[in-house]
C-alpha positions in Angstrom: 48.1 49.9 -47.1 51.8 49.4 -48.4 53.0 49.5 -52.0 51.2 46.7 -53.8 53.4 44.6 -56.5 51.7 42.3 -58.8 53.7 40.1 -60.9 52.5 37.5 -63.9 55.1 34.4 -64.0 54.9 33.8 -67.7 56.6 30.0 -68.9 57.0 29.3 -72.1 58.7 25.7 -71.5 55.3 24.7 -70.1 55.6 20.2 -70.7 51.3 20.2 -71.0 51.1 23.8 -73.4 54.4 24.8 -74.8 54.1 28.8 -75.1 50.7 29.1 -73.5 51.5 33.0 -72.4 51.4 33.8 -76.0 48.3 31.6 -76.7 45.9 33.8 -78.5 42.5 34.9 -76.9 40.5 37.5 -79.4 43.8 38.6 -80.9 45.7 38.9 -77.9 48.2 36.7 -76.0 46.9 35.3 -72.7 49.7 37.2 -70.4 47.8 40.2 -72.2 44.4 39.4 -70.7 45.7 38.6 -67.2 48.0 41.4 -67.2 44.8 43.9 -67.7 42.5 42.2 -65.9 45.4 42.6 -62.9 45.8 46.3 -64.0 42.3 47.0 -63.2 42.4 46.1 -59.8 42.8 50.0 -57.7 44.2 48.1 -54.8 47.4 46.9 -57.4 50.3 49.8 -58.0 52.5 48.4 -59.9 52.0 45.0 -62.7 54.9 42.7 -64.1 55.4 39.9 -66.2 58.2 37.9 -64.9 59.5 35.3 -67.8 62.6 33.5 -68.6 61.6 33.8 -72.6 62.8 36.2 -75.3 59.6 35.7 -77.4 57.3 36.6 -74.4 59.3 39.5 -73.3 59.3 40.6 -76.7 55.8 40.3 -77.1 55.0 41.7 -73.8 57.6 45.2 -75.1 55.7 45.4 -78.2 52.2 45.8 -76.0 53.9 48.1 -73.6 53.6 45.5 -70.3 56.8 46.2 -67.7 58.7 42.7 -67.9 61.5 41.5 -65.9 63.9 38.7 -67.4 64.7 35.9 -65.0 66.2 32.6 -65.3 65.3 29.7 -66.8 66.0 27.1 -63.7 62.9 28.2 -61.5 60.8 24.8 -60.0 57.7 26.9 -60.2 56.2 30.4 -60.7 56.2 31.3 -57.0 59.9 31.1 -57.7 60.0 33.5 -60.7 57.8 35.7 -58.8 60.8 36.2 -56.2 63.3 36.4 -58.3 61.7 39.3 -60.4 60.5 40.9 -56.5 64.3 41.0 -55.7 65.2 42.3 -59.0 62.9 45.4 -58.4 63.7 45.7 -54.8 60.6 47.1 -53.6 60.3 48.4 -50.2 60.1 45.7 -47.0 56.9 46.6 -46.7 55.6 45.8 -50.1 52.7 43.6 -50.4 53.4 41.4 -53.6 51.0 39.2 -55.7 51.6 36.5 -57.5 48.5 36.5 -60.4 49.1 33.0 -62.2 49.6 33.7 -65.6 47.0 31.5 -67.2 44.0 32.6 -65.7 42.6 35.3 -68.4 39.2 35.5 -67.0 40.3 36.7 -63.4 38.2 39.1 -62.2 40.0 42.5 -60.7 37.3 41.9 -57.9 39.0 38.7 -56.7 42.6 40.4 -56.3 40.5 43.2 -54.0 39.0 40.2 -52.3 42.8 38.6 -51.8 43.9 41.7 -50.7 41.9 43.0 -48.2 43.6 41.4 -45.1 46.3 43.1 -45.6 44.3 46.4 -44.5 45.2 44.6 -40.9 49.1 44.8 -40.1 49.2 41.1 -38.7 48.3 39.9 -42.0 51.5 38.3 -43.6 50.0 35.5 -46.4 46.4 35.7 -48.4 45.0 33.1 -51.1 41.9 32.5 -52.9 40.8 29.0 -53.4 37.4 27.4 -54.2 35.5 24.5 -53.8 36.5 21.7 -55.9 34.4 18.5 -57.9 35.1 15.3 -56.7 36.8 15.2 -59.9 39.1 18.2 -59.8 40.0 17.2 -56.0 41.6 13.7 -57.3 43.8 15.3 -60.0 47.5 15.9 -59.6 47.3 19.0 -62.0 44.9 20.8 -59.3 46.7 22.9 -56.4 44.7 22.3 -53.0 43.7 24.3 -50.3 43.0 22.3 -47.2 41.2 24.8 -44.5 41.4 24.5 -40.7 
């Protein structure tokens, strides 16, 4: 399999949890715990937190996580991610992941799970999703997956 490149996009401006990467879980900021969980997955080579925000690059520096500055203007994390992917350069080949930045209980697992069709060439996009409440499906905060 190619180069794998995980990045974290880490917003501080977020308009429901202002500085939510830096929210402390057991004494550490969130990007910490998804950045570890992430580094635990043997399928990942390389982990970065992508941010637009002195205070979580500075926090990331001081616990020794690679982070790439980008700008402010991104619509969404996908973005970020592809602004910090061009900012590395990593070979055309590279297989990058975007881990969402506020999911501290990911399980390495999962990102083997996402990544496994990619050990077939044809394979271009992977996701995970799950099944949704009635509840969850209705909300506009909740990103859908509709399946074929």
């Amino acid at each position: 399999m190619a180069e794998t490149i995980a990045f974290i996009p880490a917003r501080y401006a977020s308009s429901r949890f202002p500085g939510k990467p830096l929210a402390r879980i057991h004494g550490q900021p969130m990007f910490w715990h998804v950045y570890t969980r992430t580094k635990q997955c043997p399928l990942i080579d390389q982990v970065w937190l992508a941010t637009d925000d002195a205070r979580i690059e500075q926090a990331a520096q001081a616990l020794h996580v690679p982070v790439i500055m980008t700008s402010p203007d991104h619509a969404s994390g996908t973005d970020r991610v592809l602004e910090a992917a061009r900012t590395l350069c990593p070979a055309p080949e590279s297989i990058i992941v975007n881990v969402q930045g506020d999911e501290p209980a990911l399980h390495p697992a999962m990102l083997g799970e996402l990544l496994a069709p990619f050990e077939h060439a044809q394979t271009q996009v992977s996701t995970l999703a799950c099944p949704l409440a009635a509840h969850e499906a209705a909300s506009a905060d909740r990103v859908k997956v509709v399946r074929a």
